[in-house]
mmCIF file of the N, C-alpha and C atoms, coordinates in Angstrom:
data_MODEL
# 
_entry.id   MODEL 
# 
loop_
_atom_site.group_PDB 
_atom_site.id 
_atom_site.type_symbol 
_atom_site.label_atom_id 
_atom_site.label_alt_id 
_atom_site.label_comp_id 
_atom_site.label_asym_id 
_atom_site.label_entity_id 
_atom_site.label_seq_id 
_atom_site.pdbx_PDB_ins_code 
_atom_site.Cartn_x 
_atom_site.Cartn_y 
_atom_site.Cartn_z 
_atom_site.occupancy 
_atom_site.B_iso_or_equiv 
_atom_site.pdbx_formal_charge 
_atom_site.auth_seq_id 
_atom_site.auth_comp_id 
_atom_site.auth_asym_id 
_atom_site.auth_atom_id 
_atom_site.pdbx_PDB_model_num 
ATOM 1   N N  . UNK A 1 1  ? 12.617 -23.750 -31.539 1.00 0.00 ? 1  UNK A N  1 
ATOM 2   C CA . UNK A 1 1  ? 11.743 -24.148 -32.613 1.00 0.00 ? 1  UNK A CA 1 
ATOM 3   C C  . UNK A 1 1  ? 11.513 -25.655 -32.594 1.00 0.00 ? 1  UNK A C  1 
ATOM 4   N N  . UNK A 1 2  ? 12.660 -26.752 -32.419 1.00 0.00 ? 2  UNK A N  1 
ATOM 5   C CA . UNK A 1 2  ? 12.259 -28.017 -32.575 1.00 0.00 ? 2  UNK A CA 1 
ATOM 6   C C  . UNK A 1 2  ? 11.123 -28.118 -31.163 1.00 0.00 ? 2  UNK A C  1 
ATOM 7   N N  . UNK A 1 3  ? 11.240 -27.861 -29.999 1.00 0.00 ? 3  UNK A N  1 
ATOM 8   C CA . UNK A 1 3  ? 10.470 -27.940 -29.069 1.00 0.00 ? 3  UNK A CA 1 
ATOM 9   C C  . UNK A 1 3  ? 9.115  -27.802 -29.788 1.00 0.00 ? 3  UNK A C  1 
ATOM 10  N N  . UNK A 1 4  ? 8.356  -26.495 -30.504 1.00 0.00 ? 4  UNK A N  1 
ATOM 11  C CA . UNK A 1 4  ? 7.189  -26.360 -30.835 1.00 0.00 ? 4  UNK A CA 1 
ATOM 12  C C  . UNK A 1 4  ? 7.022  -27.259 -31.859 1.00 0.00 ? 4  UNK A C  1 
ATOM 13  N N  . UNK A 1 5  ? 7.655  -27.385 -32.789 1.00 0.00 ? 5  UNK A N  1 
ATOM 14  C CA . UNK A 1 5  ? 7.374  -28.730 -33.899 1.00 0.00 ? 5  UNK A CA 1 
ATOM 15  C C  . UNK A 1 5  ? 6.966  -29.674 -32.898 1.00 0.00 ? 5  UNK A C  1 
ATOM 16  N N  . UNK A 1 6  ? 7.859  -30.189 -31.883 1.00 0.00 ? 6  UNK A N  1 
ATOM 17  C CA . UNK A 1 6  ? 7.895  -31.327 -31.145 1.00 0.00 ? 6  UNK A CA 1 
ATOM 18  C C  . UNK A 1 6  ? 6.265  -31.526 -30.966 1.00 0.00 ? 6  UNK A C  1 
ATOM 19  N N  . UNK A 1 7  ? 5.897  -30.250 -29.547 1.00 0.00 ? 7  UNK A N  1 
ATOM 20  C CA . UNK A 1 7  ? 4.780  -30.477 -28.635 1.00 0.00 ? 7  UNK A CA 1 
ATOM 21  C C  . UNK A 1 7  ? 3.624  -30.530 -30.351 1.00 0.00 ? 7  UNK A C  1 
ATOM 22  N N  . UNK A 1 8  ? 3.651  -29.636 -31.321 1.00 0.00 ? 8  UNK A N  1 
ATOM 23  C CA . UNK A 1 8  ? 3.011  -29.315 -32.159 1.00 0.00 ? 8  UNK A CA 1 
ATOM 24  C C  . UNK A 1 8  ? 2.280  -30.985 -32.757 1.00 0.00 ? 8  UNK A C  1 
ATOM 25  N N  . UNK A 1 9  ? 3.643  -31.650 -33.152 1.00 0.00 ? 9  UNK A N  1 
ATOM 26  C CA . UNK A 1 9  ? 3.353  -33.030 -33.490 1.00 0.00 ? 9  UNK A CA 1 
ATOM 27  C C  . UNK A 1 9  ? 2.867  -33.749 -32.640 1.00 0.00 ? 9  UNK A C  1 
ATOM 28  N N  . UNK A 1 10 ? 2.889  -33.517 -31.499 1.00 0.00 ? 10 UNK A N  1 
ATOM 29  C CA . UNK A 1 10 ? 1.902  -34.267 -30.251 1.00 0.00 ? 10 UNK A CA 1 
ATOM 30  C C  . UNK A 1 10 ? 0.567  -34.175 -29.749 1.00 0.00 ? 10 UNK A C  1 
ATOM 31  N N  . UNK A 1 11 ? 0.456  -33.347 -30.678 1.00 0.00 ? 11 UNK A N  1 
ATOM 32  C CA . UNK A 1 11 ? -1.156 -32.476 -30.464 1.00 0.00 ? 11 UNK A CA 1 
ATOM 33  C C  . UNK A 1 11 ? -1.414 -31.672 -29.473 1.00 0.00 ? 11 UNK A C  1 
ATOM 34  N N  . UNK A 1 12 ? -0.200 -30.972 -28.871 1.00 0.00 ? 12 UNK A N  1 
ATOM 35  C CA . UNK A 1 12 ? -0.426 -30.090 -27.720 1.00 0.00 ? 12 UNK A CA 1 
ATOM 36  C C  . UNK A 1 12 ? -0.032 -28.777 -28.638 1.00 0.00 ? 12 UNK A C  1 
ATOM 37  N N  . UNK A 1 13 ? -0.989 -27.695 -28.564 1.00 0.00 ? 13 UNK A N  1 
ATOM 38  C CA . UNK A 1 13 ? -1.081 -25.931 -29.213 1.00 0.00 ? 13 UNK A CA 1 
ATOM 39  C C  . UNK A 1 13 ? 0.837  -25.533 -28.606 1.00 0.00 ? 13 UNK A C  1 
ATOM 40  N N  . UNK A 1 14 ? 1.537  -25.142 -29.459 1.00 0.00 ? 14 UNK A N  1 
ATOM 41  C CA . UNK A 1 14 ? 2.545  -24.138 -29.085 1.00 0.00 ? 14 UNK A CA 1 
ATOM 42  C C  . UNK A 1 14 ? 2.875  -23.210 -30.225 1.00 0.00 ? 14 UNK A C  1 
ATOM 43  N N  . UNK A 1 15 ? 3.337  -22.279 -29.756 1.00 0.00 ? 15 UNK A N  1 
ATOM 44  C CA . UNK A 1 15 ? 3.873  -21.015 -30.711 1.00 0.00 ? 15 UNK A CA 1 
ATOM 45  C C  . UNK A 1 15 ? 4.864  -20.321 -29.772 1.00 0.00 ? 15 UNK A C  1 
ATOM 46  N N  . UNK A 1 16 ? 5.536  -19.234 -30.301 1.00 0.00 ? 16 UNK A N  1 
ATOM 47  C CA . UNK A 1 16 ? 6.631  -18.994 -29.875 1.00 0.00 ? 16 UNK A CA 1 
ATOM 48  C C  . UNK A 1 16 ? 6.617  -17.652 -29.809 1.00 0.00 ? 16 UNK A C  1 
ATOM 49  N N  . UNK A 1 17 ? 7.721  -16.801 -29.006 1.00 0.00 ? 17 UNK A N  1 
ATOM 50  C CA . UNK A 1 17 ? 7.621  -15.267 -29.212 1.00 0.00 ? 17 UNK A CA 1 
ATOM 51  C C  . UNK A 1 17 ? 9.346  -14.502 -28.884 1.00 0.00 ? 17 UNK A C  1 
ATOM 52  N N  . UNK A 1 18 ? 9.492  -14.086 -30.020 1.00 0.00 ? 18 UNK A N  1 
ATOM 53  C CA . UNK A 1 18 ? 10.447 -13.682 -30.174 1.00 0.00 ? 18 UNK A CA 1 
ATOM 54  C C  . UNK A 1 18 ? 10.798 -12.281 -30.851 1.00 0.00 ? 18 UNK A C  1 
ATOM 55  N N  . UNK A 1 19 ? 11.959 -11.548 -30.294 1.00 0.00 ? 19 UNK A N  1 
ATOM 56  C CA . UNK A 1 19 ? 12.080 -10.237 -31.139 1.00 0.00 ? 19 UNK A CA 1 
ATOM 57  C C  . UNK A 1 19 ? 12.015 -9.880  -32.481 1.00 0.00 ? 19 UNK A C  1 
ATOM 58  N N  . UNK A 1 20 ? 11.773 -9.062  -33.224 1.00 0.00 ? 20 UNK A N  1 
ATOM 59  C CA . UNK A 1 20 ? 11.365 -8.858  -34.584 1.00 0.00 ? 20 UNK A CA 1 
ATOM 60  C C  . UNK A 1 20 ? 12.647 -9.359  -35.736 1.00 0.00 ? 20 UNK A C  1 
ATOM 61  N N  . UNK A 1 21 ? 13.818 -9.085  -34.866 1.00 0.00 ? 21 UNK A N  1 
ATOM 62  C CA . UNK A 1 21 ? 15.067 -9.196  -35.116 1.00 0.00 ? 21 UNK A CA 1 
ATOM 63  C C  . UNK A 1 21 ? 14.962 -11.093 -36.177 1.00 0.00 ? 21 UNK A C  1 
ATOM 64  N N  . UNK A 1 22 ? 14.631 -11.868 -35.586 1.00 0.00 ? 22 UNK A N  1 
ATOM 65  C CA . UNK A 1 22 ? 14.649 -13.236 -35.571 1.00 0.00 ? 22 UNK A CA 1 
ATOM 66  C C  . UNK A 1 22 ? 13.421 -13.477 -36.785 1.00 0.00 ? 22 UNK A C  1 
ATOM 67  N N  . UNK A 1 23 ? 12.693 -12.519 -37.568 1.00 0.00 ? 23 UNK A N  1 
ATOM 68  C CA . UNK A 1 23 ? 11.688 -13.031 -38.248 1.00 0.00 ? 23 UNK A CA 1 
ATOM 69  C C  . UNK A 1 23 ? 12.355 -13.672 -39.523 1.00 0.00 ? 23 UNK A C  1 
ATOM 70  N N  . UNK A 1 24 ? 13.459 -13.661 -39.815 1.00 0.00 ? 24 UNK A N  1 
ATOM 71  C CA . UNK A 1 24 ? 14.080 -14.441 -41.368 1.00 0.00 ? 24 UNK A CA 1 
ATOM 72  C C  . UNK A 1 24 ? 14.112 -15.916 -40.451 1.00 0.00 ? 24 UNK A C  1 
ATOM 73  N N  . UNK A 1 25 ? 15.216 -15.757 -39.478 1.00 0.00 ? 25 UNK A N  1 
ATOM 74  C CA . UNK A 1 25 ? 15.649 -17.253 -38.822 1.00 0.00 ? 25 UNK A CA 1 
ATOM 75  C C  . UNK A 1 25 ? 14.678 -18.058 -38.055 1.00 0.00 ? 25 UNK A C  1 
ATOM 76  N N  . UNK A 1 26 ? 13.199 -17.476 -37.744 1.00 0.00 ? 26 UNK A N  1 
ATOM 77  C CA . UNK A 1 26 ? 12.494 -18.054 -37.854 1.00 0.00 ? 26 UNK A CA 1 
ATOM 78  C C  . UNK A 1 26 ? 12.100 -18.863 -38.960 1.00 0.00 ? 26 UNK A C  1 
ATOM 79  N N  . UNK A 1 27 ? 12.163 -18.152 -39.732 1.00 0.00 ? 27 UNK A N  1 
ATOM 80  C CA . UNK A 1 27 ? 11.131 -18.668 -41.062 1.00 0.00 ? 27 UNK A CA 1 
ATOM 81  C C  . UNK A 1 27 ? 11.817 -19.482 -41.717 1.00 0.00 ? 27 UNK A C  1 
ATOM 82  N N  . UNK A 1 28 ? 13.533 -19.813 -41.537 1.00 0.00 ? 28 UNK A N  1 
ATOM 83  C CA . UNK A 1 28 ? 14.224 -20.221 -42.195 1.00 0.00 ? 28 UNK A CA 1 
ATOM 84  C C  . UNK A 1 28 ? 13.874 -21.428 -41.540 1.00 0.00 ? 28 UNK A C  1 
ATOM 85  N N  . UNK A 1 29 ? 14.576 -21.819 -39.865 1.00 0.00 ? 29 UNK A N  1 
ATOM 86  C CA . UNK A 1 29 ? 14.474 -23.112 -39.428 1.00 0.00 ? 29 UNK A CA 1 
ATOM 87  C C  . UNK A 1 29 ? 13.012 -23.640 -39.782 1.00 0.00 ? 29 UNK A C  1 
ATOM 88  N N  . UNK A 1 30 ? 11.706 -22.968 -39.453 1.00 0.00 ? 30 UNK A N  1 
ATOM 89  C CA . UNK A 1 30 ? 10.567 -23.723 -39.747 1.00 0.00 ? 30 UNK A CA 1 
ATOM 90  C C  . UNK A 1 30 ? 10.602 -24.245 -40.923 1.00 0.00 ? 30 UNK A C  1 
ATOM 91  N N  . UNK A 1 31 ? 10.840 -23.422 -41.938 1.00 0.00 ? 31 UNK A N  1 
ATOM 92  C CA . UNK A 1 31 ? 11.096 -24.181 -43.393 1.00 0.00 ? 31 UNK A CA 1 
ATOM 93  C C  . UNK A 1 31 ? 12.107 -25.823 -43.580 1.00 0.00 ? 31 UNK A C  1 
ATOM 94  N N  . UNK A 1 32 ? 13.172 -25.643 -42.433 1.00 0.00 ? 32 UNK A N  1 
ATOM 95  C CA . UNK A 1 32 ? 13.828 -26.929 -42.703 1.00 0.00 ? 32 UNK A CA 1 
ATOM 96  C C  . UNK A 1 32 ? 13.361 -27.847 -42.372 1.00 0.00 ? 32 UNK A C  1 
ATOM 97  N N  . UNK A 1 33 ? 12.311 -27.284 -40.677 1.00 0.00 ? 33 UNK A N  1 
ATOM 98  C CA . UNK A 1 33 ? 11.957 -28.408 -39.949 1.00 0.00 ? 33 UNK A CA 1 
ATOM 99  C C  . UNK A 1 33 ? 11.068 -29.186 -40.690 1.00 0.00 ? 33 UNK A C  1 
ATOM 100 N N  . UNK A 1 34 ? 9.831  -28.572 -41.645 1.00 0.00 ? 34 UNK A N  1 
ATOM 101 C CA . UNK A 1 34 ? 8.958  -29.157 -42.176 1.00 0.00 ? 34 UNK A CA 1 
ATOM 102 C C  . UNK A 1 34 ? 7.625  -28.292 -41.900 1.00 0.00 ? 34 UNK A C  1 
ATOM 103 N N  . UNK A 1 35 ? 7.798  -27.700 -41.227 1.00 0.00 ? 35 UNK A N  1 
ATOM 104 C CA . UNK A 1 35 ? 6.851  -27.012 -40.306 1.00 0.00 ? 35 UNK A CA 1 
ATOM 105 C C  . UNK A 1 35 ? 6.718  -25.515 -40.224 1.00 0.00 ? 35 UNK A C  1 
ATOM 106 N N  . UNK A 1 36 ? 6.311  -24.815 -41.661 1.00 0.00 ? 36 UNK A N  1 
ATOM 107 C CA . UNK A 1 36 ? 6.068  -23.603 -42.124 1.00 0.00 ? 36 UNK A CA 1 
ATOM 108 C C  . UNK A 1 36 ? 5.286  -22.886 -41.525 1.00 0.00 ? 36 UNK A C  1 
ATOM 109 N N  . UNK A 1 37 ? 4.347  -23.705 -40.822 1.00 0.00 ? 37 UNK A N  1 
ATOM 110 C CA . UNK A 1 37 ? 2.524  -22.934 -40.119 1.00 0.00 ? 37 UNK A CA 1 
ATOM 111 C C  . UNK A 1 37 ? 3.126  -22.694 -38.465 1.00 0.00 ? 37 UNK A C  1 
ATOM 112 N N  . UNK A 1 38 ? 4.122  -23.268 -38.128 1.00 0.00 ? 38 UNK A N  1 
ATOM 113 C CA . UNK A 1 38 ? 4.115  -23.125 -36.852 1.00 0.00 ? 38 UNK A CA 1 
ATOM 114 C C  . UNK A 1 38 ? 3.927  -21.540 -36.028 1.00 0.00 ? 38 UNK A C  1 
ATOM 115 N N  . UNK A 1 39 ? 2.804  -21.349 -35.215 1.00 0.00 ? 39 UNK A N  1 
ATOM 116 C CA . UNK A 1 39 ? 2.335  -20.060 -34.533 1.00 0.00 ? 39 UNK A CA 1 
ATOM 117 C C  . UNK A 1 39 ? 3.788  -19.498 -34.080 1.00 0.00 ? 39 UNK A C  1 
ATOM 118 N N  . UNK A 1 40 ? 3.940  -18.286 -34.342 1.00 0.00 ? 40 UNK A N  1 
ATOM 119 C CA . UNK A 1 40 ? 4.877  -17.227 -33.623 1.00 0.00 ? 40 UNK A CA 1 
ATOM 120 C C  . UNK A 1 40 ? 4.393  -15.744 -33.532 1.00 0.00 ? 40 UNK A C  1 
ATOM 121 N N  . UNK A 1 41 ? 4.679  -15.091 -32.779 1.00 0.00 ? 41 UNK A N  1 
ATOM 122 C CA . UNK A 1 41 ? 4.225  -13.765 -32.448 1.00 0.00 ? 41 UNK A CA 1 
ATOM 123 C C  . UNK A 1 41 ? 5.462  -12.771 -32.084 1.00 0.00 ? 41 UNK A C  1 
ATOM 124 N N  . UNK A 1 42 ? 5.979  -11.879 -33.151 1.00 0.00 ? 42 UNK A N  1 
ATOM 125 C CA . UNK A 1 42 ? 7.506  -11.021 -32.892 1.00 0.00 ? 42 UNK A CA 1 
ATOM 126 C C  . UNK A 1 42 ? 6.822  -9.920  -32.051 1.00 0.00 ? 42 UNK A C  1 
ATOM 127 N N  . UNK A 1 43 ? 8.096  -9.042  -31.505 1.00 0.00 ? 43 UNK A N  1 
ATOM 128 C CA . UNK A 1 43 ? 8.118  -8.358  -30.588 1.00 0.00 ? 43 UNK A CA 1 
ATOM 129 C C  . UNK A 1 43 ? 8.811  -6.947  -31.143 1.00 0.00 ? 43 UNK A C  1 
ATOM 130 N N  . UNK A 1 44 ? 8.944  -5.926  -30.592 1.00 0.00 ? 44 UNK A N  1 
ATOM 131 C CA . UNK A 1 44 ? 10.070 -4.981  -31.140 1.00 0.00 ? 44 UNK A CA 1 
ATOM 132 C C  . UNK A 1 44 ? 10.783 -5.691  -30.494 1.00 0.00 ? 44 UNK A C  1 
ATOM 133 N N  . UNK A 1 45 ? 12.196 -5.011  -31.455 1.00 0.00 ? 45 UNK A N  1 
ATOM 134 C CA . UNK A 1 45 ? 13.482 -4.962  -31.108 1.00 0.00 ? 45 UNK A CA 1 
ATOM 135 C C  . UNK A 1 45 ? 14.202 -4.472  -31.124 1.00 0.00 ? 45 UNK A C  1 
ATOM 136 N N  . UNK A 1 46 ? 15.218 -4.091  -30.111 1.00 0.00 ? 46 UNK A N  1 
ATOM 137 C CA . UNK A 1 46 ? 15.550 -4.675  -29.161 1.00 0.00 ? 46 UNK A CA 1 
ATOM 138 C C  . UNK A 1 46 ? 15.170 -5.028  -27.772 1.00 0.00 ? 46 UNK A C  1 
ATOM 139 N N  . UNK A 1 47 ? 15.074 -6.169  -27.350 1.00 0.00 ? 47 UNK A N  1 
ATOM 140 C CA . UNK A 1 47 ? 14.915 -6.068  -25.829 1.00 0.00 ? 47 UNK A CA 1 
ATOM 141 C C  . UNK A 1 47 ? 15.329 -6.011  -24.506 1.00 0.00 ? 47 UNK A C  1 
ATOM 142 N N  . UNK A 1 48 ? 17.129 -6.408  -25.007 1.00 0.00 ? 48 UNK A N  1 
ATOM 143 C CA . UNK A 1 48 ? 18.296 -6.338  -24.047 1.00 0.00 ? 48 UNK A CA 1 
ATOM 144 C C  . UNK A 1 48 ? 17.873 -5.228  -23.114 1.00 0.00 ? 48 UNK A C  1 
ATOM 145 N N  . UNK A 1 49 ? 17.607 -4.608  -23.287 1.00 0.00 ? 49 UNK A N  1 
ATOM 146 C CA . UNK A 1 49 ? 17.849 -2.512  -22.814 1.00 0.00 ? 49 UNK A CA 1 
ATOM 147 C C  . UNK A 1 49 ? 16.802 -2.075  -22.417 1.00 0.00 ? 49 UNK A C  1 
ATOM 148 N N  . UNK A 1 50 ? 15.576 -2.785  -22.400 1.00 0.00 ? 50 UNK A N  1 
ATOM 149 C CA . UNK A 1 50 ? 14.610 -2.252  -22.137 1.00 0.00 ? 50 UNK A CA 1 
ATOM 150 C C  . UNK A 1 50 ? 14.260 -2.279  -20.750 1.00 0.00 ? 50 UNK A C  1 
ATOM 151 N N  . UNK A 1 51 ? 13.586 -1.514  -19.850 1.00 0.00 ? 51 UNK A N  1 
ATOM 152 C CA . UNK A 1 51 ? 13.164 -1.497  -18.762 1.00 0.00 ? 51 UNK A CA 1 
ATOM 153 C C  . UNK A 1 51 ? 11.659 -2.602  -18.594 1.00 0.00 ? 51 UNK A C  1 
ATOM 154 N N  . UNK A 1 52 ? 11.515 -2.841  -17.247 1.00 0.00 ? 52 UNK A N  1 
ATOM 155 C CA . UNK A 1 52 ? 10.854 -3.523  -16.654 1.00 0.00 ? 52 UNK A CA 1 
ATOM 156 C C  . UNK A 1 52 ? 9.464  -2.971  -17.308 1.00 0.00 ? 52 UNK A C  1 
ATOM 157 N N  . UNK A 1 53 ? 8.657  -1.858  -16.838 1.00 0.00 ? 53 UNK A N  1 
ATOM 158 C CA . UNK A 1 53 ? 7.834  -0.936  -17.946 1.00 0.00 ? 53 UNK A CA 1 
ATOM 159 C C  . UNK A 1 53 ? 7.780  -1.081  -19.052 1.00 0.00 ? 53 UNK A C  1 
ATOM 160 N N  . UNK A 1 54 ? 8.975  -1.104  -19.858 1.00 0.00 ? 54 UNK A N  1 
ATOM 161 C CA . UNK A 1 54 ? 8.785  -1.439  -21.582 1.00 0.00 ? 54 UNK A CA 1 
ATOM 162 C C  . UNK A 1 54 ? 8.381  -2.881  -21.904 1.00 0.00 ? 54 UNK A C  1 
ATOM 163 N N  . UNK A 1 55 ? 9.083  -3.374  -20.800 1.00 0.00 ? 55 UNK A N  1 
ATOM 164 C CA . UNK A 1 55 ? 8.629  -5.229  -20.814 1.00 0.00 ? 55 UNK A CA 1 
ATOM 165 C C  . UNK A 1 55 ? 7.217  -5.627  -20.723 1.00 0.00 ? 55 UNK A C  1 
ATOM 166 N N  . UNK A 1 56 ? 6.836  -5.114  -19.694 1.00 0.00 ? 56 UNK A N  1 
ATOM 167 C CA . UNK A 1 56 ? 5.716  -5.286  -19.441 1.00 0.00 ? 56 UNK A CA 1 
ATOM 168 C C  . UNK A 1 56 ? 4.849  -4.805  -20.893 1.00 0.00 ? 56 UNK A C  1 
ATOM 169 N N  . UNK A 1 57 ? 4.914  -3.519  -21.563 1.00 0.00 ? 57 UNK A N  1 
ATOM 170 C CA . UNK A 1 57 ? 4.307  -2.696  -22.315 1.00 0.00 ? 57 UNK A CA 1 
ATOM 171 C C  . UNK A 1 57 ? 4.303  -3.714  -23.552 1.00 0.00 ? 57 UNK A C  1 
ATOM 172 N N  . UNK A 1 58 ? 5.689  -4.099  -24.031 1.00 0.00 ? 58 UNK A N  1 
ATOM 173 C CA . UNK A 1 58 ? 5.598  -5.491  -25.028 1.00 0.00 ? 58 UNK A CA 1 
ATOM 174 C C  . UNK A 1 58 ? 4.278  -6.783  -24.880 1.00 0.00 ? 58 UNK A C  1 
ATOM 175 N N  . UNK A 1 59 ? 4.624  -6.913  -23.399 1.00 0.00 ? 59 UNK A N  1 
ATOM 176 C CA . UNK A 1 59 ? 3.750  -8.294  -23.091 1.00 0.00 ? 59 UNK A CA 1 
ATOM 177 C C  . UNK A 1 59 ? 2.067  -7.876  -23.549 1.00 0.00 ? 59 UNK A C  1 
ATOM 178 N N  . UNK A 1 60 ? 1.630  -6.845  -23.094 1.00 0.00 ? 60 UNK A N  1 
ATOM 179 C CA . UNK A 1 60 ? 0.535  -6.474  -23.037 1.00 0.00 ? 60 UNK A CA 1 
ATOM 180 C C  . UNK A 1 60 ? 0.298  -6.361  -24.912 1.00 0.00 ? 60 UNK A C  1 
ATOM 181 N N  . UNK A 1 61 ? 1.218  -5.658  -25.174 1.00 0.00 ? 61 UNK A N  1 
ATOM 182 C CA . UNK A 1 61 ? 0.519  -5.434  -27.219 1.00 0.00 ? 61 UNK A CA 1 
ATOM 183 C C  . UNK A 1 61 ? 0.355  -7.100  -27.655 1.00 0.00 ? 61 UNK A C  1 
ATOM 184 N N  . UNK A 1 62 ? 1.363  -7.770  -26.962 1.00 0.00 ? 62 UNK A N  1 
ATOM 185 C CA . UNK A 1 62 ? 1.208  -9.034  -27.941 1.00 0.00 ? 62 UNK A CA 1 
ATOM 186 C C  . UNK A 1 62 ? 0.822  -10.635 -27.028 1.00 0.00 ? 62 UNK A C  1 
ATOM 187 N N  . UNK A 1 63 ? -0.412 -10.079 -26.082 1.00 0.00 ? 63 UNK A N  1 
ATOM 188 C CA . UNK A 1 63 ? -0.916 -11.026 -25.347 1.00 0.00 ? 63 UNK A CA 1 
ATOM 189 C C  . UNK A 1 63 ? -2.184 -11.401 -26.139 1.00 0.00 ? 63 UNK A C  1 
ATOM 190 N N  . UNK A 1 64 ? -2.895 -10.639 -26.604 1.00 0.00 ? 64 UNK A N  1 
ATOM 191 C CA . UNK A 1 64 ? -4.060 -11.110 -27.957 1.00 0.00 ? 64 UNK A CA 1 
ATOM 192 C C  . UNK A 1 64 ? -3.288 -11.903 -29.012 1.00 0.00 ? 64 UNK A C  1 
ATOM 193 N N  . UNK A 1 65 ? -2.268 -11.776 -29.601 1.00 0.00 ? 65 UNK A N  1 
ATOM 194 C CA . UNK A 1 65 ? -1.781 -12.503 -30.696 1.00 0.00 ? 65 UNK A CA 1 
ATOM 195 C C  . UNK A 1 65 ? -1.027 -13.379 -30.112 1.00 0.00 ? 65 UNK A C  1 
ATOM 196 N N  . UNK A 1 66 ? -0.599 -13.902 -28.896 1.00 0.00 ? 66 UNK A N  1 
ATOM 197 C CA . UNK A 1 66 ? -0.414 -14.775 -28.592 1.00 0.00 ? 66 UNK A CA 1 
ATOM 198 C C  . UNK A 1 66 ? -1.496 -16.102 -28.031 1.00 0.00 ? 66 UNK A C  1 
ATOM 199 N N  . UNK A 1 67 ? -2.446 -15.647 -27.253 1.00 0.00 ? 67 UNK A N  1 
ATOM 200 C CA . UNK A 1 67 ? -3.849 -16.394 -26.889 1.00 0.00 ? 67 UNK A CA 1 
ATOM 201 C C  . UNK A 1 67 ? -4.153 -16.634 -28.478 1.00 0.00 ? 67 UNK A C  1 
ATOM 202 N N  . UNK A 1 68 ? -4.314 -15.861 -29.769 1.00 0.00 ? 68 UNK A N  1 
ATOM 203 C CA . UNK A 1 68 ? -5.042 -16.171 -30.892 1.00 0.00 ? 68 UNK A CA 1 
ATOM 204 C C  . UNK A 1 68 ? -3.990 -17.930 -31.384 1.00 0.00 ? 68 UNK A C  1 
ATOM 205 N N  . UNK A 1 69 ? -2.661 -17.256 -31.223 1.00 0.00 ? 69 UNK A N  1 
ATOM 206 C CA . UNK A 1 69 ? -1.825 -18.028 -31.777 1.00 0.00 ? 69 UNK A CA 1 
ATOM 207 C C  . UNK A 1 69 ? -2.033 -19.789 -31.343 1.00 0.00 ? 69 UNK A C  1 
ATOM 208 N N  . UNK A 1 70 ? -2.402 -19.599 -30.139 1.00 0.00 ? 70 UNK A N  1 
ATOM 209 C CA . UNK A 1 70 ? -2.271 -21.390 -29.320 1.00 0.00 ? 70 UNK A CA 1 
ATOM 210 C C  . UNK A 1 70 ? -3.840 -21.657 -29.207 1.00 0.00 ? 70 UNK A C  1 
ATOM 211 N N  . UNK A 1 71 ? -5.078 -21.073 -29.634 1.00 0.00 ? 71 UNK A N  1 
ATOM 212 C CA . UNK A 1 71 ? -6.266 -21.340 -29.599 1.00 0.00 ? 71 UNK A CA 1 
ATOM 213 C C  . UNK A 1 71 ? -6.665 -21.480 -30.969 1.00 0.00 ? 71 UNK A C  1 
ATOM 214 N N  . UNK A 1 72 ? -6.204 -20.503 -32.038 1.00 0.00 ? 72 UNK A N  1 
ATOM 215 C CA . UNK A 1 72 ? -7.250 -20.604 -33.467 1.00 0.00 ? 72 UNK A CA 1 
ATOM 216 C C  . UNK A 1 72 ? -5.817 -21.654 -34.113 1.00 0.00 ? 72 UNK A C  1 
ATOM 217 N N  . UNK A 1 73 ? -7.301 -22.229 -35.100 1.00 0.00 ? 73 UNK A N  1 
ATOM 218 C CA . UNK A 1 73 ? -6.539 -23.058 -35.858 1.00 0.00 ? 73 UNK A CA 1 
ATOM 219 C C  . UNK A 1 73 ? -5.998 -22.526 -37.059 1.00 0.00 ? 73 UNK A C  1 
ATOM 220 N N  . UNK A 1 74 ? -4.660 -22.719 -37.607 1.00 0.00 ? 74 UNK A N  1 
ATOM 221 C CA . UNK A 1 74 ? -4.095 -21.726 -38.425 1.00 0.00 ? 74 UNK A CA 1 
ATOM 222 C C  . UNK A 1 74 ? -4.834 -21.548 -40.181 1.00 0.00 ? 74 UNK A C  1 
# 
């Protein structure tokens, strides 16, 4: 998270993507950082266990909400 604040404050687009698992501790650190709007895009979870196929199958549902995430302005 400090990384995307970081590039974020530099004027370079970042967002982040992480398992669904992480949507409180997301929201928590952005809240400390200062930085509530910062783009993220969750995933199911779990992903430890998943096959190469399911990986792939993740990437693909959340490749639109990721391109939206680092192009539109929030």
């Amino acid at each position: 998270m400090h990384d995307i604040v970081d590039l974020e404050r530099r004027g370079v687009p970042g967002m982040f993507v992480a398992s669904a698992q992480f949507v409180d501790a997301a929201t928590a650190q952005a809240n400390s950082l200062g930085f509530t709007d910062v783009a993220r895009v969750f995933t199911p979870h779990p992903i430890q266990d998943r096959t190469d196929d399911e990986m792939r199958a993740y990437a693909r549902d959340a490749f639109e909400a990721i391109v939206a995430a680092i192009t539109q302005a929030p």
